[in-house]
C-alpha positions in Angstrom: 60.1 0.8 4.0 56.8 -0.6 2.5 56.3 -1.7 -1.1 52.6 0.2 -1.2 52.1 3.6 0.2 49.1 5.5 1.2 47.8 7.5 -2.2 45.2 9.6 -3.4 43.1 6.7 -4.0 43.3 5.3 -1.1 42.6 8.8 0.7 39.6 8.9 -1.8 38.0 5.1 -0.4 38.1 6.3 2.9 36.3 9.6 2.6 33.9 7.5 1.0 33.2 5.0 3.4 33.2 7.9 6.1 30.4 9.8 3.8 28.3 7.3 4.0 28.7 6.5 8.4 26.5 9.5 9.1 23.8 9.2 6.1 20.3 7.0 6.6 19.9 3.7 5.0 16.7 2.3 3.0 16.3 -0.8 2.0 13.8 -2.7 0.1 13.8 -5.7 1.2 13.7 -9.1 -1.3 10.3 -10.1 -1.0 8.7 -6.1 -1.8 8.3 -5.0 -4.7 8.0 -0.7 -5.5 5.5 1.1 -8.0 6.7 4.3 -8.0 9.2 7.1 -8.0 12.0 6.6 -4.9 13.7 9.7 -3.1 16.4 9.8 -0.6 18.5 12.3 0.6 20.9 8.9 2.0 21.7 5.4 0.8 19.1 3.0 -0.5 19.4 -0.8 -1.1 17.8 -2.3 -3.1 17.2 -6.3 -2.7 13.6 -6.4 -4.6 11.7 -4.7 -7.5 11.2 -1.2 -7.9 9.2 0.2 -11.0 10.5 3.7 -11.0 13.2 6.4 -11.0 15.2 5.9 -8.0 17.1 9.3 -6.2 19.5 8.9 -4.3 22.0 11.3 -3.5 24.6 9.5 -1.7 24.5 6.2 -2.6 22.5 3.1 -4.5 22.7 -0.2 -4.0 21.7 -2.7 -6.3 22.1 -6.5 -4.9 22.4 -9.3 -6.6 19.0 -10.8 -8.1 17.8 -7.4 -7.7 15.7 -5.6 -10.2 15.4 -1.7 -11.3 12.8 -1.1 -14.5 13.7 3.1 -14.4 16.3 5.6 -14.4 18.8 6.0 -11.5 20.3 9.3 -10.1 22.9 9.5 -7.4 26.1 10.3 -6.4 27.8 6.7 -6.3 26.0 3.7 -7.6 27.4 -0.2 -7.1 25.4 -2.7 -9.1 24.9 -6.2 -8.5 21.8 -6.7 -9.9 19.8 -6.2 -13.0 18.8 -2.5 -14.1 16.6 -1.8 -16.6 16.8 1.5 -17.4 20.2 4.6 -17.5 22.3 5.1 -14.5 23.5 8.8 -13.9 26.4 8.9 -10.8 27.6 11.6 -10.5 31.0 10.3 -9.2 31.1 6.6 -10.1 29.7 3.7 -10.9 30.2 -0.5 -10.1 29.4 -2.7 -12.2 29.6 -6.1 -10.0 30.2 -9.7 -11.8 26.3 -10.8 -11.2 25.0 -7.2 -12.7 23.6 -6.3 -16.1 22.8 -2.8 -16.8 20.4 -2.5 -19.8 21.0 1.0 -20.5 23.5 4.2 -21.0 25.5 5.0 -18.1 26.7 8.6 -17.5 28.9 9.2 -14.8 33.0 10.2 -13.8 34.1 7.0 -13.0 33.4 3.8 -14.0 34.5 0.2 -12.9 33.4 -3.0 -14.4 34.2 -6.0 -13.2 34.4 -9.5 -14.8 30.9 -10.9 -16.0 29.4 -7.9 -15.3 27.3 -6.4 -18.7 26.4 -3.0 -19.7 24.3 -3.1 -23.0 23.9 0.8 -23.6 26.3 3.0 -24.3 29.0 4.6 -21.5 29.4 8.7 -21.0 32.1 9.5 -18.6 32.7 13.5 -17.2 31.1 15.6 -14.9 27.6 15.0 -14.5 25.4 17.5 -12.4 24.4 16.4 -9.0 22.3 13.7 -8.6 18.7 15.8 -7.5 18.6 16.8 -11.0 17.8 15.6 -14.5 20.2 16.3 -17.5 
């Protein structure tokens, strides 16, 4: 008999990694930079600069030594990098050891990990879907 058993969560990581097999991929690559407004129906990654809201409604990307000056909307959103601006996932949120998030953060989950900032104030429940502005 095993110590750990499949649960929920687990269930839950894997429909997520399956959601995201059959969705596009943007990226902006480290060396461009983005004036603008961003839309995707898919997954962006961001490695650059982008001046502007990003959309996305499955997932968001921010790598490390990255930089967002906007608001972000999506469903999922894992940051590494440095976001100037609020972050509204609609189902959760990463804050990654290299990341600072200057700005609120709504969403329904939330995980922070060591080193990793937020300076803004933290709003969990259920948020509208990410194509739409509270």
């Amino acid at each position: 008999m095993a110590i750990f058993s499949s649960t929920p969560r687990e269930a839950e990581a894997n429909q997520m990694r399956r959601r995201t097999d059959h969705t596009t991929l943007s990226i902006i690559a480290k060396d461009l930079t983005v004036l603008g407004d961003l839309s995707t129906e898919g997954v962006v990654k961001i490695e650059g600069k982008v001046k502007g809201t990003i959309r996305a409604n499955t997932q968001a990307l921010i790598a490390p030594g990255a930089l967002v000056q906007g608001d972000l909307y999506t469903a999922e959103a894992v940051i590494g990098g440095r976001v100037e601006g609020n972050v509204h996932a609609s189902d959760r949120v990463e804050v990654q050891a290299t990341a600072e998030v200057q700005g609120d953060v709504f969403t329904r989950r939330i995980v922070v990990l060591e080193g990793g900032s937020v300076n803004g104030s933290i709003k969990m429940g259920t948020l509208p879907g990410p194509g739409s502005e509270e």
